[in-house]
Structures are given as C-alpha cells and as structure tokens.
MDTraj code that builds the backbone (N, CA, C; nanometers):
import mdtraj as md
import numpy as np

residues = "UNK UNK UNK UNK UNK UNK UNK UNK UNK UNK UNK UNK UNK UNK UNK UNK UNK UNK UNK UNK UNK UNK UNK UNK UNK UNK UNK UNK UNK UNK UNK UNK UNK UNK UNK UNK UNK UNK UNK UNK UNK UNK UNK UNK UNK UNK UNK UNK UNK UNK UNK UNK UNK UNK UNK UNK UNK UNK UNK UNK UNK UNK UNK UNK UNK UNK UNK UNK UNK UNK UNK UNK UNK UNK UNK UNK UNK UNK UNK UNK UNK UNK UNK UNK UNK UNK UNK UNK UNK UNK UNK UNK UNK UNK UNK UNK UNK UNK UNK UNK UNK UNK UNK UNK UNK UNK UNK UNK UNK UNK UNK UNK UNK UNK UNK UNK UNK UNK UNK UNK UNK UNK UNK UNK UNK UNK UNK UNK".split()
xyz = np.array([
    [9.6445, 15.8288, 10.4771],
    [9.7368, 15.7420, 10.4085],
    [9.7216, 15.5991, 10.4604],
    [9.7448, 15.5255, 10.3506],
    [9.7270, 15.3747, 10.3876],
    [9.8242, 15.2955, 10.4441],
    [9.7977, 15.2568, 10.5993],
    [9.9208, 15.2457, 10.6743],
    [9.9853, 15.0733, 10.5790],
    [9.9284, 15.0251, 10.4865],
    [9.9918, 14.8930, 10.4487],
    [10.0836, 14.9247, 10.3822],
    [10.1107, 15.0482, 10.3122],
    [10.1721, 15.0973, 10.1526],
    [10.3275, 15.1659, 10.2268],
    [10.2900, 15.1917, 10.4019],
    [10.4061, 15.2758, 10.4364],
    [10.5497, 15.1879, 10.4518],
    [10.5776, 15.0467, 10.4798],
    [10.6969, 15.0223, 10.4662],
    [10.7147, 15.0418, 10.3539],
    [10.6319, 14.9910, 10.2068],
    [10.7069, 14.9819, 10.0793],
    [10.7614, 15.1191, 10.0250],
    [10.6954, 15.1906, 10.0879],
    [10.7146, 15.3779, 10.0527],
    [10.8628, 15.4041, 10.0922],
    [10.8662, 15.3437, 10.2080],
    [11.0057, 15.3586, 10.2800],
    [11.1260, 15.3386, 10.1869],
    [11.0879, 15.1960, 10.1325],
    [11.2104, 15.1057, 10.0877],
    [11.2228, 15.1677, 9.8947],
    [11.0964, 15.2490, 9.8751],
    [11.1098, 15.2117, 9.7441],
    [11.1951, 15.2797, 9.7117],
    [11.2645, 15.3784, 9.7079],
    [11.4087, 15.4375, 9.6252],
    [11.5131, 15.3662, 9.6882],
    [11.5495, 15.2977, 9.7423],
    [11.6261, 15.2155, 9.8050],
    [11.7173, 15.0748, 9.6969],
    [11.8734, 15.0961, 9.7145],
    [11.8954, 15.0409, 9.5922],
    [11.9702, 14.9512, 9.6638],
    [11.9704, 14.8179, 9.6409],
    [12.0054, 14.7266, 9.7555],
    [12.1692, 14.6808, 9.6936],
    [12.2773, 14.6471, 9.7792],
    [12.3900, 14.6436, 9.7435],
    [12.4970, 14.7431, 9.7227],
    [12.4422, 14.9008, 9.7945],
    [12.5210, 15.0326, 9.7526],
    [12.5553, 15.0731, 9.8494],
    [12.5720, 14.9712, 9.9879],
    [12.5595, 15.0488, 10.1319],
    [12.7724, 15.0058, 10.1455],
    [12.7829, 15.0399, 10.2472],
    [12.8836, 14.9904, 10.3221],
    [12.9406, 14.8381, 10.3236],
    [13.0454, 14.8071, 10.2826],
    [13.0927, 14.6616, 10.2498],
    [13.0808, 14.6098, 10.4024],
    [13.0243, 14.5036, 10.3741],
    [12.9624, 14.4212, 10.5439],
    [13.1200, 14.3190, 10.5641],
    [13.1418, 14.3648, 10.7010],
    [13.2831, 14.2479, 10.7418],
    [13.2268, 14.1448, 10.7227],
    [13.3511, 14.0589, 10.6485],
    [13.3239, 13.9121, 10.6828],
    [13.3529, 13.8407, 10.8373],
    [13.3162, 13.7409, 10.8259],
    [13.3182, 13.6461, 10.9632],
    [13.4373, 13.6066, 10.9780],
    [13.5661, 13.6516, 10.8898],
    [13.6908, 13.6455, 10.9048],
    [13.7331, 13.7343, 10.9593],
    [13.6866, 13.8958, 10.9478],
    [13.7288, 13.9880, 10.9892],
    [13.6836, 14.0182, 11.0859],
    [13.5972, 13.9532, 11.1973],
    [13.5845, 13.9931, 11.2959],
    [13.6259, 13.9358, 11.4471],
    [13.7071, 13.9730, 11.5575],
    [13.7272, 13.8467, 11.6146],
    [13.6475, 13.9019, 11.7498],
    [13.5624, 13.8119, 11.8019],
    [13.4861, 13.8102, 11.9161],
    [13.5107, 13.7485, 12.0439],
    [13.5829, 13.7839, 12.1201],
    [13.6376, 13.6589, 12.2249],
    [13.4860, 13.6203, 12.3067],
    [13.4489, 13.4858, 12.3313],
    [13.3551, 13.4868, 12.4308],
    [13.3492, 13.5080, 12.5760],
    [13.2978, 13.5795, 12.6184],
    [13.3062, 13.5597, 12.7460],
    [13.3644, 13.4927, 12.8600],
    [13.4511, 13.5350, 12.9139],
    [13.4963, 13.4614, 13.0078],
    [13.4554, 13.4153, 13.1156],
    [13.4102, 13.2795, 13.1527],
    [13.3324, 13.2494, 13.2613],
    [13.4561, 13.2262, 13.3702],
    [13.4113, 13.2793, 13.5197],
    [13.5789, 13.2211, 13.5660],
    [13.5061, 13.0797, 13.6359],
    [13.6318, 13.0161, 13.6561],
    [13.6266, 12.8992, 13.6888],
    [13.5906, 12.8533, 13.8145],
    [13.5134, 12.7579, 13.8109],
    [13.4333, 12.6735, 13.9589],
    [13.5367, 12.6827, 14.0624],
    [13.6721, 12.6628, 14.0536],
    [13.7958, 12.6290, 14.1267],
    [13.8079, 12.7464, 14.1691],
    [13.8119, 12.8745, 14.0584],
    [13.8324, 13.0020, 14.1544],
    [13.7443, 13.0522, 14.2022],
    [13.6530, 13.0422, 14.1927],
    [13.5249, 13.0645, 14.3063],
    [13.5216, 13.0216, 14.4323],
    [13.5668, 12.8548, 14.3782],
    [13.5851, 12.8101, 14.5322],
    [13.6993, 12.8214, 14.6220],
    [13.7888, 12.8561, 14.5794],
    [13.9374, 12.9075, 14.6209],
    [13.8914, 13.0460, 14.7031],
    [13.8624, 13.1079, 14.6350],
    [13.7898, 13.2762, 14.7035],
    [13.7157, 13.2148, 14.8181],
    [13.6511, 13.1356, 14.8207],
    [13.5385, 13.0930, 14.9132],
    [13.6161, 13.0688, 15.0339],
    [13.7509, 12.9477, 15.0132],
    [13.7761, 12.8902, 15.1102],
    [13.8830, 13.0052, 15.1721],
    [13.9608, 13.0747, 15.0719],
    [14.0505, 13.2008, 15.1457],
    [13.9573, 13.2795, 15.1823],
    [13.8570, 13.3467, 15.1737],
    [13.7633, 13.3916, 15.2763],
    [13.7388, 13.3685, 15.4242],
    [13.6917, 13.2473, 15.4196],
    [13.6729, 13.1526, 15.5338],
    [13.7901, 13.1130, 15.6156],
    [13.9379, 13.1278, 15.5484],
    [14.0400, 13.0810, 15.6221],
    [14.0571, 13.2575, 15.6686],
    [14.0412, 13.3370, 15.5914],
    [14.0660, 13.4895, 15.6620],
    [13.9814, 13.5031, 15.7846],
    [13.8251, 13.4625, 15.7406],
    [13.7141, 13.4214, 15.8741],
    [13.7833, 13.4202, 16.0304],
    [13.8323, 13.2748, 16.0017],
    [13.8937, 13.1768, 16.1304],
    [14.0135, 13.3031, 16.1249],
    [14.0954, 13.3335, 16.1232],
    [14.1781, 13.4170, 16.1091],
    [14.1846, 13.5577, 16.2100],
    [14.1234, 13.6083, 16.1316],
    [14.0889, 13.7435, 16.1727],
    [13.9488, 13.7420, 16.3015],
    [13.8936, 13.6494, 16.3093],
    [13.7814, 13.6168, 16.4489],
    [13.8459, 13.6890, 16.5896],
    [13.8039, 13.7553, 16.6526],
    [13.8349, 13.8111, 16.7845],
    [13.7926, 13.6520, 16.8796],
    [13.8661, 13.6971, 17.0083],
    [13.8663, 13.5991, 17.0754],
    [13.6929, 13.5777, 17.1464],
    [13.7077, 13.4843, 17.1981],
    [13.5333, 13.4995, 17.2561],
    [13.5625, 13.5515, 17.3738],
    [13.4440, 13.5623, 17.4322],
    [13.4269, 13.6932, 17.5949],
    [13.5427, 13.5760, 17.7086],
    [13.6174, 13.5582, 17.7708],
    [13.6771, 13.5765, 17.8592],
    [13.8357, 13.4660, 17.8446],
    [13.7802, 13.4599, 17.6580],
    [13.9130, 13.3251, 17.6370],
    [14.0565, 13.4221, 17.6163],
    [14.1160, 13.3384, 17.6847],
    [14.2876, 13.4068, 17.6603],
    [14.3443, 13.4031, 17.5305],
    [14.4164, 13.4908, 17.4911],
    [14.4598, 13.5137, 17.3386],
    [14.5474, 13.3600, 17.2962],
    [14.5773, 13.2980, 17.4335],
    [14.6610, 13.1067, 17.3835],
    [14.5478, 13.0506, 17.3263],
    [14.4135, 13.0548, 17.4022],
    [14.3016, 12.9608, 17.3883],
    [14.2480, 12.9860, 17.2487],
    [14.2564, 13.1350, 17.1834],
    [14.1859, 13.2078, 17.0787],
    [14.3040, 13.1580, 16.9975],
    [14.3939, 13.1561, 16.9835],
    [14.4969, 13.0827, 16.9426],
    [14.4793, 12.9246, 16.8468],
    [14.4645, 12.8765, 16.9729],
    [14.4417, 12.7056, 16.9492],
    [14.3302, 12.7067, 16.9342],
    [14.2225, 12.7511, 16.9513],
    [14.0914, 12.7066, 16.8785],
    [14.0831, 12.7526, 16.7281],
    [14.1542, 12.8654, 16.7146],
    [14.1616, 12.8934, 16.5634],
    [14.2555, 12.7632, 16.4938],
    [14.3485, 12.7527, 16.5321],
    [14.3889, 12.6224, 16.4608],
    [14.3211, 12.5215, 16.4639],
    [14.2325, 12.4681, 16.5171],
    [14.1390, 12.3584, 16.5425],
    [14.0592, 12.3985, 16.4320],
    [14.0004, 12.4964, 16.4320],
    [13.8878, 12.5463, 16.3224],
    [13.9673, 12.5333, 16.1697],
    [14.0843, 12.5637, 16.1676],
    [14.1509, 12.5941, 16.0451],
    [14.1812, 12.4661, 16.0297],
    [14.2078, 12.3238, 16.1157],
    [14.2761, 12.2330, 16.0793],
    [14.1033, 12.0945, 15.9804],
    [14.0164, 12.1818, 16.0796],
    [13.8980, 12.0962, 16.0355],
    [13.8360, 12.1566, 15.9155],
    [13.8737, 12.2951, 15.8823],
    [13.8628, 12.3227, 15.7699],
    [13.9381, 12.2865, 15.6645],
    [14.0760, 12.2486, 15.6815],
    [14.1534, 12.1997, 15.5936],
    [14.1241, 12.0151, 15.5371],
    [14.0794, 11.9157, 15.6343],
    [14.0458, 11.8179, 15.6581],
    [13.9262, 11.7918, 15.5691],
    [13.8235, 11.9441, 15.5348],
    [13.7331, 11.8942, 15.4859],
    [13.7115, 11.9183, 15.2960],
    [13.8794, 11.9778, 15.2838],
    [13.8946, 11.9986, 15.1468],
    [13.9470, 11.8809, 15.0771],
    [13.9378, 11.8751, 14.9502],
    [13.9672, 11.7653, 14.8426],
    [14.1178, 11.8528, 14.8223],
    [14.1977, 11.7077, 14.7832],
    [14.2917, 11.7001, 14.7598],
    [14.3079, 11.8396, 14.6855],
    [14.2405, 11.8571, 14.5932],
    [14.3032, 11.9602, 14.4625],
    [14.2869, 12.0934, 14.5268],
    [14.2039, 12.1358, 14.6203],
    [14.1377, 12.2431, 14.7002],
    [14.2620, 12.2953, 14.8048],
    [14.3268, 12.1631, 14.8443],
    [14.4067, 12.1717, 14.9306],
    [14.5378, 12.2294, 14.9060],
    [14.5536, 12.2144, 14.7655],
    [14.6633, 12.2321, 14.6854],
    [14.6971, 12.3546, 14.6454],
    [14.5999, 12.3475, 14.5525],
    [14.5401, 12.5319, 14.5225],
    [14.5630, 12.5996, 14.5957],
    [14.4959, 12.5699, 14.7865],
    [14.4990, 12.6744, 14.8541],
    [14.6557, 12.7106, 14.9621],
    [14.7204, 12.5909, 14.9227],
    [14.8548, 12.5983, 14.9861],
    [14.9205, 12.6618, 14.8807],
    [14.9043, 12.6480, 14.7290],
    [14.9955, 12.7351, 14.6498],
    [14.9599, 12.9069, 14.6502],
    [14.8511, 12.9191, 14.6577],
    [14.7881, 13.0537, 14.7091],
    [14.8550, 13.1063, 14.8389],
    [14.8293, 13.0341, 14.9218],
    [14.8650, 13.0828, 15.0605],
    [15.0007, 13.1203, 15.1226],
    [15.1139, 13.0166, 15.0201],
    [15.2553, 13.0559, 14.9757],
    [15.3202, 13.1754, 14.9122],
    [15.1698, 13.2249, 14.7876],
    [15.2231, 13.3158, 14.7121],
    [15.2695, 13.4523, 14.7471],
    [15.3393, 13.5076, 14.6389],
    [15.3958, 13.6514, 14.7111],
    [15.3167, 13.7516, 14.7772],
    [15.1757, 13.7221, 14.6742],
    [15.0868, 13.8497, 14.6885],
    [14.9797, 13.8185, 14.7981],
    [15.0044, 13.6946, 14.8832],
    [14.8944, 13.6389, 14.9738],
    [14.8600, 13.7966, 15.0833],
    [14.7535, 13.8154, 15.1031],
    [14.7124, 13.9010, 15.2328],
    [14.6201, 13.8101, 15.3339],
    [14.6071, 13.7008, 15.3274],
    [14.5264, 13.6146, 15.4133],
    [14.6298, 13.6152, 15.5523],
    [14.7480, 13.5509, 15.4829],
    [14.7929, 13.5258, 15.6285],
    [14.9322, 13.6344, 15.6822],
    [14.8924, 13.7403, 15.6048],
    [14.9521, 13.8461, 15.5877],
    [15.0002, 13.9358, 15.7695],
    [14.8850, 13.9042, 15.8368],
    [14.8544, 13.9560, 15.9680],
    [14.9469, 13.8359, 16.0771],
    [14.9892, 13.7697, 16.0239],
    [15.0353, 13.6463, 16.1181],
    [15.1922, 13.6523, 16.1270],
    [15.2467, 13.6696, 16.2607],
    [15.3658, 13.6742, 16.2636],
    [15.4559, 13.5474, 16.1842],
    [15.5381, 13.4974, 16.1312],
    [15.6367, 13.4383, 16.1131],
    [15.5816, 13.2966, 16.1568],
    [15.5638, 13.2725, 16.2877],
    [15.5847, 13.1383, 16.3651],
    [15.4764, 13.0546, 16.3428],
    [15.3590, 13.1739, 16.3245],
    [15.2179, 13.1341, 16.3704],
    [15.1666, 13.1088, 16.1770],
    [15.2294, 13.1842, 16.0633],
    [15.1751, 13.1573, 16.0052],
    [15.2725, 13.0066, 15.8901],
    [15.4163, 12.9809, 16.0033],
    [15.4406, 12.8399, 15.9414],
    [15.3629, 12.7426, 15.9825],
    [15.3172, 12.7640, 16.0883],
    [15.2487, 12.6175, 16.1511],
    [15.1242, 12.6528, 16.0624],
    [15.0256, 12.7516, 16.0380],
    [14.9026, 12.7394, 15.9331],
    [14.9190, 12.6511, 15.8350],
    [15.0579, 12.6632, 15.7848],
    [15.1108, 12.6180, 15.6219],
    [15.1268, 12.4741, 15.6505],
    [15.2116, 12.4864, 15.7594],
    [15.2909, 12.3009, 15.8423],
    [15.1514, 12.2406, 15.8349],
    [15.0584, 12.3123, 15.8726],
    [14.9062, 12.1674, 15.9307],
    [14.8681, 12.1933, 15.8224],
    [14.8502, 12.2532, 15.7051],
    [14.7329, 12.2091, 15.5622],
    [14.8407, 12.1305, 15.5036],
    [15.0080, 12.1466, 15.5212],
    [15.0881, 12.0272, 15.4510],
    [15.0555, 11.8952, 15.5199],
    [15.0025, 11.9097, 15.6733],
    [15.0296, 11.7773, 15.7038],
    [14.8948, 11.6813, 15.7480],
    [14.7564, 11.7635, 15.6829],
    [14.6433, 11.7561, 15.6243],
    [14.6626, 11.6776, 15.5458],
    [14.7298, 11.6935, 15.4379],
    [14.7373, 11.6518, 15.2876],
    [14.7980, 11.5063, 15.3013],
    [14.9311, 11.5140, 15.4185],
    [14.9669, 11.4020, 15.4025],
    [14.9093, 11.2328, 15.4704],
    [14.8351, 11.3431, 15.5660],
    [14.7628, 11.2320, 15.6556],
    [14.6466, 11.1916, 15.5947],
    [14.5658, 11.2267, 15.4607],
    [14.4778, 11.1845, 15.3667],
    [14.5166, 11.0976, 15.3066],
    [14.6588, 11.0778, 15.2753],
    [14.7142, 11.0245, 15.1501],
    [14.6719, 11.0772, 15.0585],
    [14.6941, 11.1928, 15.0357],
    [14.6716, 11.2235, 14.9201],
    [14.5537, 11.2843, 14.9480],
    [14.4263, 11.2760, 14.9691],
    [14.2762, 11.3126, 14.9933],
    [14.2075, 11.2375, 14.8846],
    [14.0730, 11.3071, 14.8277],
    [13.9775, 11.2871, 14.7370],
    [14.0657, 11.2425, 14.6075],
])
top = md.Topology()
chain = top.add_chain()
for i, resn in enumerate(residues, 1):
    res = top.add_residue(resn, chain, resSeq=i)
    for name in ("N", "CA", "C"):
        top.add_atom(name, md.element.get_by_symbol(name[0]), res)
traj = md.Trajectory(xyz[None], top)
C-alpha cells in the first residue's frame, strides 16, 4: 500500500462539523499560574537566616550570656542590612500569630529581637 494515500484513507469518511460542540473562549476560565512573589522568597530567606542566628548552638567554650549577645549582634547586623520594606515585612511576620521563628524564645529575649529590628528601622530613618 501506498504510504502517501494513507492519511487521506484515514480522513475520507470523515464528515467535518458532526463532532462535539468545541467550548468557546468564553467558556473556559484558565487561571495562570501563580508565580509567588520576589518579596516572599525573600522574606523566607531572611526568616530562615533569622531562625539560623537563632537556633545556632553556642561555640566550644562561650557561655550561654556570650551565645546570647553575639546572637544579637548577628541579628542586629542582619537587620541593618535589610531595606526598609524587608524590614517591615519581616517585623509584621515576626509579630504574627502563626510566627515559629521566634517561637523558642522566652518572653524577654524575644521583645528585645522585635525592640532592635524596631529600632533598626528607626535609626535608618526610614532605610532604603
């Protein structure tokens, strides 16, 4: 058999317009994809990194005061090096009900976290 003749063989009893009514482009709704946003990426990034400094064991022979205050040092130069809006984000995050970042931090230790990224913000004027 003559392989040129085999599509038309296919199609020839074929009666065009008798199939299934095709949706219109009204009737269909497609949401696109949701890309998430640069901000929450970087929000994840920086609550990561603040869990990092956080959750870090002390180094070999430093006292749990010293492991203490160097974590705030780390957390305060991490805060220092966010843009205003970063800073914001991550204080309204870090406030929220459902926060587990600073979840591990007694009471005292995790107002002063909150007190130094508020007083980050203010000693920028504002920041970026």
């Amino acid at each position: 058999m003559n392989e040129s003749h085999l599509p038309l063989r296919i199609l020839g009893n074929v009666t065009f317009g008798g199939g299934p009514k095709r949706p219109g482009r009204d009737d269909v709704h497609v949401q696109p994809p949701r890309k998430p946003s640069a901000t929450a990426n970087m929000l994840s990034i920086i609550e990561c990194e603040v869990a990092r400094i956080i959750e870090a064991s002390p180094e070999p022979g430093e006292s749990l005061q010293r492991a203490f205050d160097r974590k705030e040092r780390e957390l305060h130069t991490l805060f220092v090096s966010l843009t205003r809006a970063e800073r914001m984000t991550l204080q309204a995050s870090l406030t929220g009900e459902r926060n587990d970042v600073l979840a591990r931090l007694t009471g005292e230790r995790r107002g002063r976290v909150l007190a130094r990224l508020a007083e980050t913000a203010r000693a920028n004027g504002g920041g970026q």
